[in-house]
VOTORNU-813085 format. One line per 8 residues: number of its first residue (from 1); for each residue x negated, y, z of C-alpha. Coordinates in Angstrom, 2 decimals. Layout:
<zavos>
NUM> X:Y:Z; ...
</zavos>
This chain:
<zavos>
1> 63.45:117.82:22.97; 61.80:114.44:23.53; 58.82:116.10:24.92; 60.43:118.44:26.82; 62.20:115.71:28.49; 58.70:114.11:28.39; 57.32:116.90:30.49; 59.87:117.11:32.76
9> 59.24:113.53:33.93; 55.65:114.36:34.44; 56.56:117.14:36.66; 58.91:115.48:39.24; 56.52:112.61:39.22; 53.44:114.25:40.43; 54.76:115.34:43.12; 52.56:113.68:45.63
17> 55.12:114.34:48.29; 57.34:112.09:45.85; 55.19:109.09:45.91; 54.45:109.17:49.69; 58.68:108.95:49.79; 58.85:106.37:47.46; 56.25:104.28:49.54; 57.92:104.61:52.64
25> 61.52:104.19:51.82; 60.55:100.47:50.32; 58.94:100.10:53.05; 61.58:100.51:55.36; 64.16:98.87:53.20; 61.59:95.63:52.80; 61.43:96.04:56.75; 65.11:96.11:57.26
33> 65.58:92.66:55.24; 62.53:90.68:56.21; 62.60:91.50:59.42; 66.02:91.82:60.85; 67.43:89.37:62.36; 70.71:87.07:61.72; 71.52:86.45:65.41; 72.45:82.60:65.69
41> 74.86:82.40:69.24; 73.47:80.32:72.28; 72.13:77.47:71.99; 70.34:78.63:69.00; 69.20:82.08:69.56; 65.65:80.64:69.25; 65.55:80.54:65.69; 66.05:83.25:62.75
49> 68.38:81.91:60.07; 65.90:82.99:57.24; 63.44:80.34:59.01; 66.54:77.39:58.56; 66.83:77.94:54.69; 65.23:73.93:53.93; 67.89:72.61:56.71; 70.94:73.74:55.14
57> 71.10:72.18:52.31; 72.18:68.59:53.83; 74.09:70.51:55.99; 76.05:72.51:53.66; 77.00:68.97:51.67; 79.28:68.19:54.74; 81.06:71.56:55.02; 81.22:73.56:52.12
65> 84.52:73.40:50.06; 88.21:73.89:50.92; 88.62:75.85:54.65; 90.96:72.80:55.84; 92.85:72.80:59.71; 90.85:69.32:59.95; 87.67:71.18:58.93; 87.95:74.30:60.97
73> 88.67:71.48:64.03; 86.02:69.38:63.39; 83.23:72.11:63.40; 85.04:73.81:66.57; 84.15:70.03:68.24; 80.48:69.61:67.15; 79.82:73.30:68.47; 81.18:72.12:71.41
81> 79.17:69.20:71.44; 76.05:70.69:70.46; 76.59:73.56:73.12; 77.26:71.66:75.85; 74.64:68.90:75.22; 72.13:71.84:75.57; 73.40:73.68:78.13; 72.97:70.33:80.22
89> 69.87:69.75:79.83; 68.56:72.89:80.69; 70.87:73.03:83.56; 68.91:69.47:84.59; 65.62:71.17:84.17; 65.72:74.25:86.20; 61.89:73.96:86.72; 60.90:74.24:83.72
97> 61.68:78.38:83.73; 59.23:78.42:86.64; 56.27:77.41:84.74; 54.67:80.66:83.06; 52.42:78.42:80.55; 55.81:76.70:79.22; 58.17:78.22:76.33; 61.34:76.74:77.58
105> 63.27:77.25:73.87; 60.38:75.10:72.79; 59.97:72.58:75.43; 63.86:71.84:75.78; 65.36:73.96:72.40; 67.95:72.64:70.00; 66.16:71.25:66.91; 65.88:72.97:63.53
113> 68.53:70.37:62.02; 70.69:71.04:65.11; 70.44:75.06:64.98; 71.07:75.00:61.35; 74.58:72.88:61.79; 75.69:74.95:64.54; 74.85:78.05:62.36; 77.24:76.67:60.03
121> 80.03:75.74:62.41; 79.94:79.08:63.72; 80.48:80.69:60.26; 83.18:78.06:59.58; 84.77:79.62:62.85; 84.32:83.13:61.39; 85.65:82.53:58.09; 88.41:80.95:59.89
129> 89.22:84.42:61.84; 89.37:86.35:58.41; 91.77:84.11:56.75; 93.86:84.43:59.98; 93.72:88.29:59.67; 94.73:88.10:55.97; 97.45:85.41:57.05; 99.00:88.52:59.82
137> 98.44:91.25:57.47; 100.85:89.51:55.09; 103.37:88.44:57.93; 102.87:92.57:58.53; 104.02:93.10:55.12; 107.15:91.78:55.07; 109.38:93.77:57.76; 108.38:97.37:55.82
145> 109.59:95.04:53.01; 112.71:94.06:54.34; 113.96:97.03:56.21; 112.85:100.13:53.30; 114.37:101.57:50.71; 113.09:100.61:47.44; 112.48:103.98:46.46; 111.03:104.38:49.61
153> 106.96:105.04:49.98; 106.34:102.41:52.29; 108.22:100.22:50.45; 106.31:100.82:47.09; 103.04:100.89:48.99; 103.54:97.32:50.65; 104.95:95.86:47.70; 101.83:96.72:45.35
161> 99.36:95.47:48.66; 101.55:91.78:48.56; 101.24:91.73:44.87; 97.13:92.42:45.29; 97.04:89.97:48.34; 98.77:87.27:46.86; 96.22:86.92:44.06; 93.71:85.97:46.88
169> 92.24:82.69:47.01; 90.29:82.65:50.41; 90.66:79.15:52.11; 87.34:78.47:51.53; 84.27:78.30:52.82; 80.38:78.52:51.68; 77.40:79.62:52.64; 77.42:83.22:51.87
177> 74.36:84.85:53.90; 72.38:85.83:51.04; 75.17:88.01:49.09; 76.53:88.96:52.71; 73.64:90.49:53.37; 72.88:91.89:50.21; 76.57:93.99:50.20; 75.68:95.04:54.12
185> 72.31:96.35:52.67; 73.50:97.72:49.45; 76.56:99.67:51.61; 74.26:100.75:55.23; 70.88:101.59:54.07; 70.60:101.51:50.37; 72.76:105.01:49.67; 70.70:106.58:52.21
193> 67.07:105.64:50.55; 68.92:106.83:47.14; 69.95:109.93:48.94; 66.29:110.89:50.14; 64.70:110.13:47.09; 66.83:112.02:44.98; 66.14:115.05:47.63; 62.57:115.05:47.48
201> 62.26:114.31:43.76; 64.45:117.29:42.50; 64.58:119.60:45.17; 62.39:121.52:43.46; 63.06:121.08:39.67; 64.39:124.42:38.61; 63.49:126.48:42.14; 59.75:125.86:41.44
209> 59.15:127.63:38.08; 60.61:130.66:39.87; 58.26:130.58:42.83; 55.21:129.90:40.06; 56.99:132.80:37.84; 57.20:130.24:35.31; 60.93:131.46:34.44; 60.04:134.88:33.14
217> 58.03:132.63:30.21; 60.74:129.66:29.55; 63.64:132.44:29.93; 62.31:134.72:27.54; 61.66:131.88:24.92; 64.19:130.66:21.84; 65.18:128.22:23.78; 63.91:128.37:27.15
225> 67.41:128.22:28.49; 69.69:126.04:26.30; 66.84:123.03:25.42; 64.82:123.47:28.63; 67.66:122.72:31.04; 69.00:120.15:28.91; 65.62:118.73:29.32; 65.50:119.17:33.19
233> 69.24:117.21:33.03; 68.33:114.14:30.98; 64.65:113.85:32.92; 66.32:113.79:36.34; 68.65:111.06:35.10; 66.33:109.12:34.05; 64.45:109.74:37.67; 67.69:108.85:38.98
241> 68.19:105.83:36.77; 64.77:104.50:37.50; 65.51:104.84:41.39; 68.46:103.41:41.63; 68.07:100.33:39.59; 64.78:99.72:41.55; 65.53:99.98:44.86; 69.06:97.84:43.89
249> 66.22:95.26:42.10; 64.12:94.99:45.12; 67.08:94.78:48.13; 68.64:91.94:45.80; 65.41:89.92:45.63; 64.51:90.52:49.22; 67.99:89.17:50.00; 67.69:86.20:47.66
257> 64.17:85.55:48.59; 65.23:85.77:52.75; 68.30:83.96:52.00; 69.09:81.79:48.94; 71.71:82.78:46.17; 74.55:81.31:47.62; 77.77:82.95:48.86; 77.85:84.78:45.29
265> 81.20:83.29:44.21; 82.95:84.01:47.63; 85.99:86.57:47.72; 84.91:90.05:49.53; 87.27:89.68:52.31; 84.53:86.54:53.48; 81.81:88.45:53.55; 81.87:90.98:55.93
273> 79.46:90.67:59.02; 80.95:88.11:61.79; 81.81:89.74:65.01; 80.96:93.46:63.39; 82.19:95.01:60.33; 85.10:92.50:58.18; 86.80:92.89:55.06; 89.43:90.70:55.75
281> 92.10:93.84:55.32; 90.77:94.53:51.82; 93.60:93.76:48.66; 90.79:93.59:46.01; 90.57:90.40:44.06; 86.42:90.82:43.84; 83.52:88.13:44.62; 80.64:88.99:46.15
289> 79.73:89.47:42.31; 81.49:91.61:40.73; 81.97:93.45:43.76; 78.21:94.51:43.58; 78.45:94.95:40.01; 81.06:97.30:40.73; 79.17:98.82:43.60; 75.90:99.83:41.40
297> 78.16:101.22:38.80; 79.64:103.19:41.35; 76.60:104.37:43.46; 75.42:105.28:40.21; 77.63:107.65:39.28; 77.83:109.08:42.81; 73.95:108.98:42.49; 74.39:111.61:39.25
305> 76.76:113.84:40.95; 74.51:114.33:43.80; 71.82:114.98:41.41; 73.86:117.15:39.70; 74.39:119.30:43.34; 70.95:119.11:43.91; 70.17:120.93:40.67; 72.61:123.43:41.07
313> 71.10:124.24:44.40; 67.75:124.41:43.01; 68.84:126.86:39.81; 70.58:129.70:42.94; 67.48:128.82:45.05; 64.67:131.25:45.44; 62.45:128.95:47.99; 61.72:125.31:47.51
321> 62.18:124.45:51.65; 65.48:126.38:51.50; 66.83:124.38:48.19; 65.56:121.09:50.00; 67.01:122.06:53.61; 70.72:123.27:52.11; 70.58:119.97:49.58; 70.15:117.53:52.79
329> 71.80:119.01:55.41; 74.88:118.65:52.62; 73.67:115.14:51.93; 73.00:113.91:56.09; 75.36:115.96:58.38; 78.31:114.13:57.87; 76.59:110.91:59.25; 76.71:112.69:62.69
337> 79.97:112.30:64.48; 81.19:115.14:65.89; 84.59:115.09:67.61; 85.96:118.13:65.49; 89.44:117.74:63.67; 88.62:117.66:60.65; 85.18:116.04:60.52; 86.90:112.80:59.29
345> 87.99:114.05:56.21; 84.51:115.81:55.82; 83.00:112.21:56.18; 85.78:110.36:54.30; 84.57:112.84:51.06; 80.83:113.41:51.83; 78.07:111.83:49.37; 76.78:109.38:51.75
353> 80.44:107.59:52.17; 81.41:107.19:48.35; 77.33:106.27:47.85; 78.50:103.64:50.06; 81.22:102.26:48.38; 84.17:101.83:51.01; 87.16:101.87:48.60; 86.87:97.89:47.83
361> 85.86:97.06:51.22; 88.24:98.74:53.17; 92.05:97.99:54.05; 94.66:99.12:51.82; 94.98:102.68:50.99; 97.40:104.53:48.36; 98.13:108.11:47.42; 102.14:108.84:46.51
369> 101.49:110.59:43.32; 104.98:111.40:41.91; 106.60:108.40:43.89; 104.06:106.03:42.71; 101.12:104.48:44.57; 97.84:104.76:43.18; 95.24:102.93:44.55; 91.75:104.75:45.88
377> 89.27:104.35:43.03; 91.92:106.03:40.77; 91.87:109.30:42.53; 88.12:109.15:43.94; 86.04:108.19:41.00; 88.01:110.72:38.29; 87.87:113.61:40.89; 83.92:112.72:41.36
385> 83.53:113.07:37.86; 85.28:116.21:37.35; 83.09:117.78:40.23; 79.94:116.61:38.23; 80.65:117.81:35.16; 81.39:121.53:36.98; 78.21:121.18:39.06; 76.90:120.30:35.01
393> 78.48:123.77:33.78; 77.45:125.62:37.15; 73.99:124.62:36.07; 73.98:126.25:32.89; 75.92:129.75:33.78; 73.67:130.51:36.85; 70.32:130.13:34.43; 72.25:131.80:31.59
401> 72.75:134.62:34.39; 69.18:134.78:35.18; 67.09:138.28:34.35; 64.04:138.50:33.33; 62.05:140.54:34.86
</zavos>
């Protein structure tokens, strides 16, 4: 068995195809953190907030800790300060634009001191918005509390989000950039990378002995059936093991290396992107932690499903480009939107949203299951393995069911 498995291994990685996949996708995903930018507002927009690492630290002594009404109105009055100071100046030096051999951002910019404070202010605002969408959603709470039945949905379902809510602790603030960006990477760009390589490695697993007329041999053997897809199974989940824990390894060291390893101990509903994508609305009592430790478990497991679709396609395929073609149009076509009726519910349930992780991000959603609520994860993650473990058993019937000819 071992060197089945053994075998197996050396197949799917000599594809060359494989390794020109593997190349590119880090290279992308090392693209998309090193060079993206954090967008620091006007008067700042000069600098990258990667380049202002060695300037926060003195900054962050002044205004990390508890997310006071003093604090939040002090930082609203240096970014008003620092703001208008520069916007004066360069109003005072309108010639300055005309000359061609001049950088004005240079020649007149905020300093690196300056742009990393008003960075921080900024985020202070942010984090300021969040807790003030938490505060509302729990003043939103209260009239379905009030005015339902107690045996009414509603009623059950706002009463278990207060209980989750309450157990929040989110007037705070620190410096979060680093695991921020690390959970926007690890729910936008991540699953897809995962996605492709899984697609290219096994796309061809079982599909390609046919092609070869490699089957007629392994069928016809003791136990060419039984031991040899066993074999295929455990070899593409170690491929799928190896994938996903290194492109997790690398996006988490980009992000530290880009950003620092603060923001770590901050609750999820801080560290959604400012002005973009929040998880304010989430219930979850997670940090940025054990949110992503809960994330890789997750994508994981999604991760072996898929693989376990991917081989199922590749045992009923007769053609390696059809098996790959069926296998990703599955995998990519609900990332188009399409204005059909029920395309939302084919997103909501596609691979690419649970590789993602949305459940613990997103606002509150439970399923009435025999008049009680139960939460997301506790429908999702039991159905997901159910579907595996038929794709598992589809598997093994459709290469029992094979002739040889």
């Amino acid at each position: 068995m071992k060197q089945l498995v053994k075998l197996e291994l050396f197949k799917i990685f000599r594809q060359k195809s494989l390794w020109v996949a593997l190349l590119l996708v880090t290279a992308l995903l090392t693209a998309r953190i090193v060079i993206s930018e954090v967008i620091i507002p006007f008067p700042a927009q000069g600098y990258q907030v990667a380049d202002l690492q060695d300037d926060m630290e003195p900054v962050l002594e002044k205004w990390e800790g508890e997310l006071t009404q003093e604090k939040v109105e002090k930082a609203q009055n240096v970014s008003k300060s620092i703001y208008e100071k520069y916007t004066k100046i360069w109003e005072n030096n309108p010639e300055i634009w005309d000359d061609e051999k001049i950088d004005p951002m240079k020649e007149l910019g905020i300093s690196p001191e300056e742009a990393a404070e008003y960075f921080i202010v900024d985020q202070i605002a942010g984090t300021k918005r969040f807790v003030n969408d938490i505060e509302d959603n729990i003043n939103g709470l209260n009239r379905p509390l009030k005015s339902s039945d107690e045996n009414d949905a509603s009623y059950k379902n706002a009463l278990l989000e207060k209980k989750m809510i309450d157990k929040l602790d989110v007037e705070t603030f620190t410096y979060g950039e680093g695991a921020r960006s690390t959970i926007t990477t690890f729910k936008a760009f991540v699953p897809i990378m995962l996605g492709i390589t899984i697609l290219i490695g096994l796309s061809s697993i079982f599909v390609n002995e046919g092609s070869t007329r490699m089957d007629q041999l392994i069928y016809s053997s003791r136990y060419g059936r039984g031991t040899g897809v066993k074999a295929k199974i455990v070899a593409s989940i170690i491929y799928v093991s190896i994938v996903t824990v290194g492109l997790s390894t690398l996006s988490i060291l980009l992000n530290i290396y880009m950003y620092g390893i603060n923001g770590w101990d901050l609750p999820i509903q801080l560290l959604g992107i400012f002005h973009s994508e929040g998880y304010a609305l989430s219930p979850y009592h997670l940090t940025g932690f054990s949110y992503i430790l809960i994330h890789l478990v997750v994508m994981f497991l999604v991760a072996l499903i898929f693989m376990a679709f991917v081989l199922i396609v590749s045992a009923l395929s007769k053609n390696i480009l059809v098996s790959f073609i069926i296998s990703a149009t599955i995998f990519s076509l609900p990332i188009v939107p399409l204005n059909i009726g029920l395309w939302k519910f084919v997103q909501q349930f596609s691979f690419i949203n649970f590789l993602s992780v949305p459940e613990f991000t997103s606002e509150f959603h439970a399923y009435n299951l025999f008049g009680v609520p139960v939460l997301d994860p506790y429908v999702h993650y039991p159905i997901i393995v159910l579907l595996g473990v038929m794709f598992i058993l589809a598997i093994y019937k459709t290469i029992k069911k094979k002739q040889i000819l």
